[in-house]
C-alpha positions as CSV (number, residue, x, y, z in Angstrom):
1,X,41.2,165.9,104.7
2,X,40.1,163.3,102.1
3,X,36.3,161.0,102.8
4,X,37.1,157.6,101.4
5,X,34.5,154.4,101.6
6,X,35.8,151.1,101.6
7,X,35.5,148.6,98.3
8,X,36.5,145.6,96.9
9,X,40.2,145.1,95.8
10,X,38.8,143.4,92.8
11,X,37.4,145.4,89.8
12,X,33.4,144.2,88.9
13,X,33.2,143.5,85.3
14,X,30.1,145.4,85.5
15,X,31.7,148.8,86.9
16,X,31.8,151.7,84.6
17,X,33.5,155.1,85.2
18,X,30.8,157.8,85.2
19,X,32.2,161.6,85.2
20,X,32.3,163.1,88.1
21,X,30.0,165.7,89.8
22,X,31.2,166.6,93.1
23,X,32.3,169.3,95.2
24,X,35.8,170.3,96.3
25,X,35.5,167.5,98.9
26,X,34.2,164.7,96.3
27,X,30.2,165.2,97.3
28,X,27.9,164.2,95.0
29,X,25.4,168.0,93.6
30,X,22.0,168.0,94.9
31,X,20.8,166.7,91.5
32,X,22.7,163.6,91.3
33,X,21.2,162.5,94.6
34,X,17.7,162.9,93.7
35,X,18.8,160.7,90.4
36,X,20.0,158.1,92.6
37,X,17.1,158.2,95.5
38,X,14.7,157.9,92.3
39,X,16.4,154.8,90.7
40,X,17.3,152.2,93.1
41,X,19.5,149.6,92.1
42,X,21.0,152.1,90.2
43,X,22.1,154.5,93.0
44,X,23.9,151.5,94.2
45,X,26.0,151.3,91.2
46,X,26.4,154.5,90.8
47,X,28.0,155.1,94.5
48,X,30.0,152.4,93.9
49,X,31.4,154.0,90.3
50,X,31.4,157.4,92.3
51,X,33.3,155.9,95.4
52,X,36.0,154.5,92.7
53,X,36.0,157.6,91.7
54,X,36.6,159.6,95.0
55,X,39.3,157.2,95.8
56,X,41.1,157.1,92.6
57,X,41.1,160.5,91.2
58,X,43.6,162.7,91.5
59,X,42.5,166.1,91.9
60,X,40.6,165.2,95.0
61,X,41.4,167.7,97.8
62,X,44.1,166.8,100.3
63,X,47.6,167.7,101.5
64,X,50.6,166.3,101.8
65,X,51.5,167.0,105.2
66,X,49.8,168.8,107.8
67,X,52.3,171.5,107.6
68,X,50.8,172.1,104.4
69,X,46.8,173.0,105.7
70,X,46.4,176.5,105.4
71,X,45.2,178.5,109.2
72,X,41.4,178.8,109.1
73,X,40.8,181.9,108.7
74,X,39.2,183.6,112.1
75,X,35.6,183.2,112.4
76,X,32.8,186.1,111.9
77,X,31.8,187.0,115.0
78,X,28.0,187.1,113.6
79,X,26.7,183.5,111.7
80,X,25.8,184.2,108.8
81,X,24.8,180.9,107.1
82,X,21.7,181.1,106.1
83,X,18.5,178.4,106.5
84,X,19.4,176.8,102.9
85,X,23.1,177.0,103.7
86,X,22.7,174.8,106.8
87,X,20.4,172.2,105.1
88,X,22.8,171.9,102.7
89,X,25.7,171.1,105.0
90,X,23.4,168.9,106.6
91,X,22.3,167.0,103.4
92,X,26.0,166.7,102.9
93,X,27.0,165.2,105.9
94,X,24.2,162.5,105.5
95,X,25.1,161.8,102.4
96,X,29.0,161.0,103.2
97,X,27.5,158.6,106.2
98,X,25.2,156.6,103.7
99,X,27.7,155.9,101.7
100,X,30.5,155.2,104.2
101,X,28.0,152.5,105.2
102,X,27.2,151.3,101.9
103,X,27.3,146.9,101.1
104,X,28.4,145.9,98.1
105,X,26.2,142.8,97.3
106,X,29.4,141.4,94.1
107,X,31.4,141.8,97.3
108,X,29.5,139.1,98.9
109,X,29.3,137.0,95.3
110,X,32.9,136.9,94.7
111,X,33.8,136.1,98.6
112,X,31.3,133.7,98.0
113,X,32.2,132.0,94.7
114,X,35.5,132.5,96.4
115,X,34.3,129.9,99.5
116,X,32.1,127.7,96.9
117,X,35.1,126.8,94.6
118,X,37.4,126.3,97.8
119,X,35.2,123.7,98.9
120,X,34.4,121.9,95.6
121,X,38.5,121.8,95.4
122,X,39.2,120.5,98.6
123,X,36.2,117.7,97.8
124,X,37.9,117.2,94.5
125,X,41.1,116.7,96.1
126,X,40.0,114.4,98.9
127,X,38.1,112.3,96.4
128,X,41.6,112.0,94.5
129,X,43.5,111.1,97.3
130,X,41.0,108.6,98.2
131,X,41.0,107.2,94.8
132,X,45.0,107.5,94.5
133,X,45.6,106.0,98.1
134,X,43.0,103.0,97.1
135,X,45.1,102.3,94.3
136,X,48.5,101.9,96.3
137,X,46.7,100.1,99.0
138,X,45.4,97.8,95.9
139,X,48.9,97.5,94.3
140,X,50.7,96.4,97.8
141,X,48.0,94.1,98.3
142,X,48.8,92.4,94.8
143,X,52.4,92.5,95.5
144,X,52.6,91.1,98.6
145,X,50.2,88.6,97.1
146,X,52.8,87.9,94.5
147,X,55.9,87.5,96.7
148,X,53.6,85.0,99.4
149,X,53.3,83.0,96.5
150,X,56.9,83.0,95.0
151,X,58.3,82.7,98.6
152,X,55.5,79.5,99.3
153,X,57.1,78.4,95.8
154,X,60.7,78.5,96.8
155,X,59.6,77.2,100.1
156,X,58.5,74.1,98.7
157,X,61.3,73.9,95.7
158,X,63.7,74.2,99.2
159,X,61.9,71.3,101.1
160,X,62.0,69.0,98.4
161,X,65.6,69.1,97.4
162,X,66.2,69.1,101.2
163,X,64.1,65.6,101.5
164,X,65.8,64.3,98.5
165,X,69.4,65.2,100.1
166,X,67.9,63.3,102.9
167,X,66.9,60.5,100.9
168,X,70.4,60.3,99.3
169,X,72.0,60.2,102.5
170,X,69.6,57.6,103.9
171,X,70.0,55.5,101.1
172,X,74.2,56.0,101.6
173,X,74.3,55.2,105.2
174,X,71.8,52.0,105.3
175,X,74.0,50.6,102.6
176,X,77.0,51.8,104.6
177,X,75.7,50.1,107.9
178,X,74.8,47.0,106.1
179,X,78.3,46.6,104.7
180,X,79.7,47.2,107.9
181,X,77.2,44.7,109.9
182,X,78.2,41.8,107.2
183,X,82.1,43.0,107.7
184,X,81.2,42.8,111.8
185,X,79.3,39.5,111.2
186,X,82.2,38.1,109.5
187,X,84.7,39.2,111.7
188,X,83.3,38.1,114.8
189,X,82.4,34.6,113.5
190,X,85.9,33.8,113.0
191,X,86.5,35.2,116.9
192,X,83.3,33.1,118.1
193,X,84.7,30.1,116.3
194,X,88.4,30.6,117.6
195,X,86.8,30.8,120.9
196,X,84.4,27.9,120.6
197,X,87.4,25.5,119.7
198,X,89.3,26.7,122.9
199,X,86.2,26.8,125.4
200,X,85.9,23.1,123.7
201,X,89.6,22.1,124.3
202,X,89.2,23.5,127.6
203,X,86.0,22.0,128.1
204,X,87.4,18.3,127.3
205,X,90.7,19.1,130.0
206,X,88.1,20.0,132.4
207,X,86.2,17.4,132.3
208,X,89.1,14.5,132.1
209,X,90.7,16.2,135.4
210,X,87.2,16.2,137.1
211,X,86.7,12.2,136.1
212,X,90.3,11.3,137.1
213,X,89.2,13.4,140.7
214,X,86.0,11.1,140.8
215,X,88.3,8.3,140.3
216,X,91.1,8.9,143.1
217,X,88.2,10.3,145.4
218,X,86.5,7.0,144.9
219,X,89.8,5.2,145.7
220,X,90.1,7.2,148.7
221,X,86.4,6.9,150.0
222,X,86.9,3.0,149.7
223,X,90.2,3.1,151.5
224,X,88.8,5.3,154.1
225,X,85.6,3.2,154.4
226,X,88.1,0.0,155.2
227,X,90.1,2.3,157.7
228,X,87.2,3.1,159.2
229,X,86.2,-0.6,159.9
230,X,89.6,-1.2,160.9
231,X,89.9,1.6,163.3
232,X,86.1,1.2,164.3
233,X,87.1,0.7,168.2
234,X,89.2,3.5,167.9
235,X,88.1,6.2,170.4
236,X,85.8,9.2,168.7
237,X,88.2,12.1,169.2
238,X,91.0,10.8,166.9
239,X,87.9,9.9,164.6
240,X,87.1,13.4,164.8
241,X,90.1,15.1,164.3
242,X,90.9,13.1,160.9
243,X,87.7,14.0,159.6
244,X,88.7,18.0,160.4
245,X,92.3,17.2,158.4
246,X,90.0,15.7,155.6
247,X,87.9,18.5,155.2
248,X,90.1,20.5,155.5
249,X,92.5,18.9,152.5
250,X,89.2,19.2,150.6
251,X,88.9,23.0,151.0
252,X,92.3,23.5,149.6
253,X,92.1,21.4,147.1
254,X,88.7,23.0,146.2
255,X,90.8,26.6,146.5
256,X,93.3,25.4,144.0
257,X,91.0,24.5,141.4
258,X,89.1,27.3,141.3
259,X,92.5,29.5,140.9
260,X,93.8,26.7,138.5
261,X,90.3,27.4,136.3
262,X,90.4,31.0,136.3
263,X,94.2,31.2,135.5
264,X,92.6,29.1,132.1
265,X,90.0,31.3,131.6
266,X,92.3,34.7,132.1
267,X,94.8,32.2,128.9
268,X,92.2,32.1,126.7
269,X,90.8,35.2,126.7
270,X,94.8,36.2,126.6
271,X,95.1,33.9,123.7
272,X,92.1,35.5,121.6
273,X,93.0,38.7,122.2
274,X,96.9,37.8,120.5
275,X,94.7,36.1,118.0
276,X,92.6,39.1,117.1
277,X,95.9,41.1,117.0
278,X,97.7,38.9,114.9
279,X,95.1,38.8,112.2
280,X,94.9,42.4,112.5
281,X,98.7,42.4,112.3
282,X,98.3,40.1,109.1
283,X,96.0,42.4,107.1
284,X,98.1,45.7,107.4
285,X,100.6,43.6,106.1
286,X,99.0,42.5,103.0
287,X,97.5,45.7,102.5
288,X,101.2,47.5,103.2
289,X,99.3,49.3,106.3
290,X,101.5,50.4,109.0
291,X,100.3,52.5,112.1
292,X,101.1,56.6,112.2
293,X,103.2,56.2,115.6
294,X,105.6,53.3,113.8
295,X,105.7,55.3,110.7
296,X,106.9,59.0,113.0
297,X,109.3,56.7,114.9
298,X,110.8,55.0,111.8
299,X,111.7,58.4,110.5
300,X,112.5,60.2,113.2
301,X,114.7,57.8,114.0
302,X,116.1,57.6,110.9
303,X,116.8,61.6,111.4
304,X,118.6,61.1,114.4
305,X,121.2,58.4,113.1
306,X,121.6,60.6,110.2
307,X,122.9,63.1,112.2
308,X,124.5,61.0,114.9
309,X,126.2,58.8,112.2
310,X,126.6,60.4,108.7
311,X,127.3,64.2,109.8
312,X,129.4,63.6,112.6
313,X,131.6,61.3,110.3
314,X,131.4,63.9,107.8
315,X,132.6,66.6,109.8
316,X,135.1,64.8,111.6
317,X,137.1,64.3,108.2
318,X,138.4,67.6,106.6
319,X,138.2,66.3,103.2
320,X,134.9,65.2,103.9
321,X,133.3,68.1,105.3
322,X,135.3,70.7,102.2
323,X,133.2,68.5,99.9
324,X,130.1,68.7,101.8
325,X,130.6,72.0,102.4
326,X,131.0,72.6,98.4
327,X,128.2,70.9,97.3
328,X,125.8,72.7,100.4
329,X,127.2,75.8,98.9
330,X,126.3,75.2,95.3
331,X,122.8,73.6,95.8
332,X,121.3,76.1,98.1
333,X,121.5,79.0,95.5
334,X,120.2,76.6,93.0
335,X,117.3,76.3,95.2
336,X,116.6,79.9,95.7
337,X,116.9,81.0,91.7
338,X,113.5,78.5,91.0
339,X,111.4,80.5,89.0
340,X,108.0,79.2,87.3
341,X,109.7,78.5,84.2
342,X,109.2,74.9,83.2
343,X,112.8,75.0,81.3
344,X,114.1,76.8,84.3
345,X,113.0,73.9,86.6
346,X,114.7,71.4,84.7
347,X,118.0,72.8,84.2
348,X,117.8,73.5,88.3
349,X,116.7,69.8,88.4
350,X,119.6,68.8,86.7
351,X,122.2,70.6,87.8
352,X,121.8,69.2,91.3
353,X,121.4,65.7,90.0
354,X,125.2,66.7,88.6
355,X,125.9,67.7,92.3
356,X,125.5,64.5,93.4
357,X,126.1,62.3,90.7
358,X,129.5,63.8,89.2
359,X,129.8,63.8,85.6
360,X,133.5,62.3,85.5
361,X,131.5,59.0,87.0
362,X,133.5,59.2,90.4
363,X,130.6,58.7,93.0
364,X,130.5,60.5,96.2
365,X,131.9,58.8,99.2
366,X,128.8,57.3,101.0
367,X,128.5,59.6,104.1
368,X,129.4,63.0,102.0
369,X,126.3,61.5,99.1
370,X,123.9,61.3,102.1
371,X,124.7,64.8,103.9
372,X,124.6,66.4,100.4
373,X,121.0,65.0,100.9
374,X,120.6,65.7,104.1
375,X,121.2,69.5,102.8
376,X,119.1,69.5,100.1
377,X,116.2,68.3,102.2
378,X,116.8,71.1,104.2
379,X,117.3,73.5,101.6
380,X,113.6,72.7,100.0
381,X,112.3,73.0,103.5
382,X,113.4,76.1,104.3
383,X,112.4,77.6,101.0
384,X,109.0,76.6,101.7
385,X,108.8,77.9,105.0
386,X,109.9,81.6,103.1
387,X,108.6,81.3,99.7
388,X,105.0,79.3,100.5
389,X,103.8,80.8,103.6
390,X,104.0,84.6,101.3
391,X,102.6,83.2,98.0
392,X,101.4,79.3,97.6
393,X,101.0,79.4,94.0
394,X,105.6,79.1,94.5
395,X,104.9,75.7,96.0
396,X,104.4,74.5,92.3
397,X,107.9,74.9,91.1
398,X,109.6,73.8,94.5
399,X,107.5,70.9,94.4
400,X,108.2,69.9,90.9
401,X,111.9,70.3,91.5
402,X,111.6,67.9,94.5
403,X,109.9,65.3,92.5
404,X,112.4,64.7,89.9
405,X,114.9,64.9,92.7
406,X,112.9,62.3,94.1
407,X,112.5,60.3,90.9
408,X,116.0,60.2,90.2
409,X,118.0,60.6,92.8
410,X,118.4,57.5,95.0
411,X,118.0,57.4,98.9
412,X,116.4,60.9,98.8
413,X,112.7,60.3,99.2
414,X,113.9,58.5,103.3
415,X,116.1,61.8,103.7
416,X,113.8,64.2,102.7
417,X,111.0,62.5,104.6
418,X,112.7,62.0,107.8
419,X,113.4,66.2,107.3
420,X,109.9,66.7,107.0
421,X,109.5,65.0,109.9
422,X,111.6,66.9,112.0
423,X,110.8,70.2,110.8
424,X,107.3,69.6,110.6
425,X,106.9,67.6,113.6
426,X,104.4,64.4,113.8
427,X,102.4,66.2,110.6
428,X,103.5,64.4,107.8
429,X,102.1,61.1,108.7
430,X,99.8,62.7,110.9
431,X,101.3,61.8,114.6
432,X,100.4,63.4,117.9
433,X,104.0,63.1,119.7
434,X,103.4,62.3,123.3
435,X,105.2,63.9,126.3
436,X,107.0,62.0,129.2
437,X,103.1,62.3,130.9
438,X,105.3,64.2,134.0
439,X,102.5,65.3,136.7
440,X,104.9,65.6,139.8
441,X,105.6,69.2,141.5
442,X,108.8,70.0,139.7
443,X,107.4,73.1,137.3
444,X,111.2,72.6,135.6
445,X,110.8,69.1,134.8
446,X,107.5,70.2,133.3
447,X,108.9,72.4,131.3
448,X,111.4,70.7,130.1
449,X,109.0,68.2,129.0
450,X,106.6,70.6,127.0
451,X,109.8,72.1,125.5
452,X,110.9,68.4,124.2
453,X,107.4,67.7,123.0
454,X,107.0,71.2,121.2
455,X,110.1,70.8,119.2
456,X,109.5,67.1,118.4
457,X,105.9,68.7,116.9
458,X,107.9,71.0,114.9
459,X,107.5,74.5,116.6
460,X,111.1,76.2,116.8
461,X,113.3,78.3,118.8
462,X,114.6,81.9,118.4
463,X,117.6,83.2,119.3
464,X,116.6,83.6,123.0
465,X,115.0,79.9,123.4
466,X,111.5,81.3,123.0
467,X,109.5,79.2,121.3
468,X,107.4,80.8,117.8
469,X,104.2,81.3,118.6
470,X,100.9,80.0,117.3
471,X,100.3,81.8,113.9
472,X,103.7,81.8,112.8
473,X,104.2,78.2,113.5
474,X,100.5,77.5,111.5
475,X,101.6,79.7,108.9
476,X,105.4,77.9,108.4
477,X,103.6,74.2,108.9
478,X,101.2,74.8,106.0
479,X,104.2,75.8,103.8
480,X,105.8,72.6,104.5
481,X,102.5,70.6,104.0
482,X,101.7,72.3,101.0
483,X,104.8,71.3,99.2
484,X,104.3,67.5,100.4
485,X,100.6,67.6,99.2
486,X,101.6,68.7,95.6
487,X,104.3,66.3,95.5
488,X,102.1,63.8,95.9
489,X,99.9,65.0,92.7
490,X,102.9,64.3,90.5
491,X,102.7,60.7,88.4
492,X,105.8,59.5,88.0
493,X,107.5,58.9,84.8
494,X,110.5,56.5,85.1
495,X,109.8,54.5,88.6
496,X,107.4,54.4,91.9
497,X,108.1,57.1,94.4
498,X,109.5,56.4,97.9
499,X,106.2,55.0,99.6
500,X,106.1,58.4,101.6
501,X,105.5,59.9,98.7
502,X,102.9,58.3,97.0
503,X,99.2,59.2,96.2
504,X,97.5,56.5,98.4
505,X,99.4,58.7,101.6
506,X,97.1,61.8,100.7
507,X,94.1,59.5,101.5
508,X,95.8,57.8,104.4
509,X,97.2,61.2,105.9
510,X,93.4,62.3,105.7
511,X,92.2,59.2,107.5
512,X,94.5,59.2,110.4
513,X,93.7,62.5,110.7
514,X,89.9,62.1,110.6
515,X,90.5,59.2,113.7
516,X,92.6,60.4,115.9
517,X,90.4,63.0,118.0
518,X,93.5,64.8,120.2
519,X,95.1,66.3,117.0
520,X,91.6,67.5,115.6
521,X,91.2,69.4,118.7
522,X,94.4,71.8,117.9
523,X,93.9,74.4,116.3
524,X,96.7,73.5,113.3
525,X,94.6,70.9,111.9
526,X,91.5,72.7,109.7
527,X,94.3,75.0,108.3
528,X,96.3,71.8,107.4
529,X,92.9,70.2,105.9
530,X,92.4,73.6,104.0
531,X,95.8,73.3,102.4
532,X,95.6,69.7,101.4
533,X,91.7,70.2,99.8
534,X,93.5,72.9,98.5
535,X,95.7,71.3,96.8
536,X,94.1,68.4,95.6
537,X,90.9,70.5,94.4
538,X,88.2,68.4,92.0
539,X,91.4,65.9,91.2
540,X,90.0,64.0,94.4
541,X,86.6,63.6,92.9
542,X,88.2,62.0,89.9
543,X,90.6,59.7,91.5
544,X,88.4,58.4,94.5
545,X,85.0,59.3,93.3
546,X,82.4,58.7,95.6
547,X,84.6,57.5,98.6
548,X,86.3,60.7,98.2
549,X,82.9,63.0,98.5
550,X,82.0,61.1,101.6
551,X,85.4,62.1,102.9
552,X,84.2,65.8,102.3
553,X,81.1,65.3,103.5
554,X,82.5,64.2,107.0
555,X,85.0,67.1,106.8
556,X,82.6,69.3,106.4
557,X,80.7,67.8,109.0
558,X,83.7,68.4,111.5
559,X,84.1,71.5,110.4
560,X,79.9,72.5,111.3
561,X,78.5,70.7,113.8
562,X,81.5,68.7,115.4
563,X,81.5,64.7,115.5
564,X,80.4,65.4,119.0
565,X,78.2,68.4,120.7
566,X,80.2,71.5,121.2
567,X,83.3,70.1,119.6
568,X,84.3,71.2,116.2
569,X,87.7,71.0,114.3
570,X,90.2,72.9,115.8
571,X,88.6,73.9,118.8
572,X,87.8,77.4,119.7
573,X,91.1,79.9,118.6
574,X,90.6,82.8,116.3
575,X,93.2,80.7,113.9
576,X,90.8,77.8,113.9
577,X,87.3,79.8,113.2
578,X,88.9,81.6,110.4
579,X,90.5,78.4,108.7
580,X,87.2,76.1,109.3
581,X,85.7,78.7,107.2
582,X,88.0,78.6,104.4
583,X,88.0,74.6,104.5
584,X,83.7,74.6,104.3
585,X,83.9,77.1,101.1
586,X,86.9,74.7,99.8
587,X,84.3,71.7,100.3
588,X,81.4,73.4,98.9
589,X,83.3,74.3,95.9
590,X,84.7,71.0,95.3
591,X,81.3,68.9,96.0
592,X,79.7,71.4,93.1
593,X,82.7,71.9,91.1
């Protein structure tokens, strides 16, 4: 068994290895404890140098296992230790438990120094975070400093070009309503002076009849005055009875003036009003104005004779209807080879012109000339309702190809039109077509009704009479539209244009549009405004100027706030939120462009 007192893990740099005087069980001789009792601070560094040395030498007594410890050998049955012997074992013993209770005072330094330096390092490290966190607090204060001030900047750059926008628009719309009060001004001083010079006529007639009534009632008073004198003795109940006939002749005839003057005044306001609309009348002449519904009902019934008249004479003659039939079958391939190719388009161009206008210089019969056009209308239509609706930048060539068609070719901008018209419904000019107003209990009458008004708007049938439905028949209409619109773009070369077809009807189409509130409600018309700002782009700008960003601007107030709370462009289908957006990024671009 090995004796072992407890030390520091850490060597002192003070320790020194001494040589060893101990015992068999590591005990110090009787001499080297005298040595240390005699030299105090000494003994302690000695017992600390001979407690290293206990517990690291190797030749200090022990055994591996206790298998290994040897049987004590049996006891003397005497003691024999003697007096010295048993001081000795004694010394021995008291020397093992003073130095199994021995403190190391560098023990107590190094834990010490140990504590000291992990308190100055957590002060130190304290103090640093305190300094570091400072700092950051410091640097967000600055920075959110810095953005107050850049978003107060931007704030006030914001405000101001907001109050100058509202400047702008003030200035626009006083001049606007001043230009408008002088037109009012004008306009009802010609009314005022229309009426004055009837009220006076009337006046004058009045006042003649109510003289020439003085005059007979005079007449009569006088004559009654001598028939009274006369019949004086007469007794007072026939006296009485003619003055109950007289009064009551003057009640009627008081009855039938009053009816005659408000049958006058009900003429003259009849009059002005026929006056009002005849000078209205008189300016869209001059101006070559006519109304959307007289415009959809001149085509449309242009349509219809067409095919009442010229196609059923054509099919009704064999010869006839082979040539139709030929040319139909020659131009509508023509149609479907177009290709972006500017040479391409002309040679197309031509060889249709040849269609109709033979080269040997025999003209077409009348009827066939005008069902050949009737065809080709149809032909362009139908392209567009294939071609456009998958790409629109194809609306190019099969517009150009109608425009020298139209510029050439005579009697096809009324055809073609009147096509539109029935394919694209009241759209063209813009025209809501209006149903028979049915509200009776007969569901088949109404049905019948919305079915008539549908296809006169341009939506068509399948195979099993069910009508297209919403998103195929907006898709197909801006195809159509989109070919009229670049049509209209084109100058021509060698004469005007059919009317139809002219430049001014891309304003006109947007003004009719603008005023007539049932068709902005469906949900057709922002995709139809998208297609035709589209179209026109930042051409607008330079052709109207300023008339034509005012246009925009109310667009896009349509398309944002509505003309009236709660009602914007289009109303409230998925197909009308999505094109409302593309038609206020078209008008943003265009008013910055």
């Amino acid at each position: 068994m090995r004796f072992r007192a407890p030390r520091s893990v850490s060597p002192s740099p003070v320790r020194l290895r001494k040589p060893r005087h101990s015992s068999t069980f590591g005990l110090q001789s009787d001499s080297d404890a005298y040595s240390s009792s005699d030299n105090g601070s000494e003994s302690d560094y000695d017992s600390d140098s001979d407690e290293s040395v206990v517990s690291s030498s190797s030749d200090s007594f022990c055994y591996a296992s206790e298998s290994e410890v040897p049987k004590p050998q049996p006891r003397a049955t005497h003691d024999t230790r003697n007096l010295e012997e048993q001081r000795e074992i004694e010394d021995t013993v008291a020397a093992i438990r003073l130095r199994t209770r021995h403190h190391d005072p560098y023990e107590d330094w190094e834990r010490q120094t140990r504590l000291d330096a992990f308190h100055t390092a957590r002060k130190d490290l304290n103090s640093d975070q305190k300094r570091f966190h400072d700092a950051q607090d410091r640097g967000r204060t600055a920075e959110m400093e810095r953005r107050a001030a850049r978003y107060a900047h931007q704030v006030q750059e914001i405000e101001m070009h907001f109050e100058r926008l509202r400047l702008k628009a003030k200035q626009e719309e006083d001049q606007l309503m001043k230009d408008m009060k002088a037109r009012q001004t004008k306009i009802w001083e010609g009314i005022e002076g229309v009426i004055k010079a009837e009220e006076e006529k009337l006046r004058a007639k009045l006042a003649e009849e109510a003289r020439q009534r003085e005059e007979e009632e005079r007449k009569r008073d006088q004559k009654r005055k001598e028939e009274e004198e006369a019949r004086k003795a007469k007794e007072e109940k026939e006296a009485a009875e003619k003055r109950a006939r007289e009064e009551e002749a003057r009640e009627a005839e008081e009855e039938i003036r009053r009816q005659k003057e408000q049958e006058e005044e009900a003429a003259r306001l009849r009059r002005a009003q026929e006056l009002e609309e005849v000078q209205q009348q008189e300016i869209r002449r001059i101006v070559g104005m006519t109304t959307a519904e007289a415009d959809w009902k001149l085509y449309h019934d242009l349509l219809e004779a067409t095919k009442r008249d010229t196609m059923k004479t054509v099919k009704a003659d064999q010869g006839g209807k082979s040539l139709w039939s030929k040319g139909r079958r020659e131009i509508t391939p023509k149609i479907g080879q177009l290709t972006s190719d500017p040479g391409e388009i002309n040679r197309i161009s031509l060889d249709i012109y040849y269609i109709l206008n033979p080269r040997n210089g025999n003209p077409l019969h009348p009827a066939i000339y005008k069902a050949l056009l009737y065809s080709l209308s149809k032909a362009i239509i139908l392209q567009a309702e294939t071609e456009v609706t998958a790409e629109k930048n194809s609306a190019r060539p099969l517009a150009t190809v109608a425009f020298n068609l139209l510029e050439t070719v005579k009697d096809f901008g009324e055809v073609f039109f009147s096509k539109l018209v029935q394919r694209a419904g009241g759209w063209p000019v813009p025209y809501l077509v209006a149903s028979d107003n049915y509200s009776g209990p007969d569901q088949a009458r109404k049905k019948a009704a919305e079915r008539t008004r549908k296809l006169a708007m341009g939506f068509r049938e399948d195979g099993d009479s069910e009508m297209e439905t919403l998103d195929v028949y907006i898709t197909r209409i801006s195809g159509i539209m989109r070919i009229y619109f670049n049509i209209l773009k084109f100058t021509p070369n060698q004469q005007p244009l059919h009317s139809a077809f002219q430049l001014p009807r891309f304003w006109t189409w947007l003004t009719r549009l603008l005023r007539n509130k049932q068709l902005l409600e469906l949900p057709v018309t922002p995709n139809l405004i998208y297609t035709a700002l589209d179209v026109m782009d930042i051409d607008g700008r330079k052709i109207w100027g300023r008339q034509y960003n005012k246009l925009l601007e109310l667009i896009y107030e349509g398309v944002t706030v509505g003309y009236e709370p709660g009602k914007l462009i289009g109303g409230t289908s998925p197909e009308a939120n999505s094109a409302r957006s593309r038609v206020r990024m078209t008008v943003e671009r265009v008013l910055s462009g």
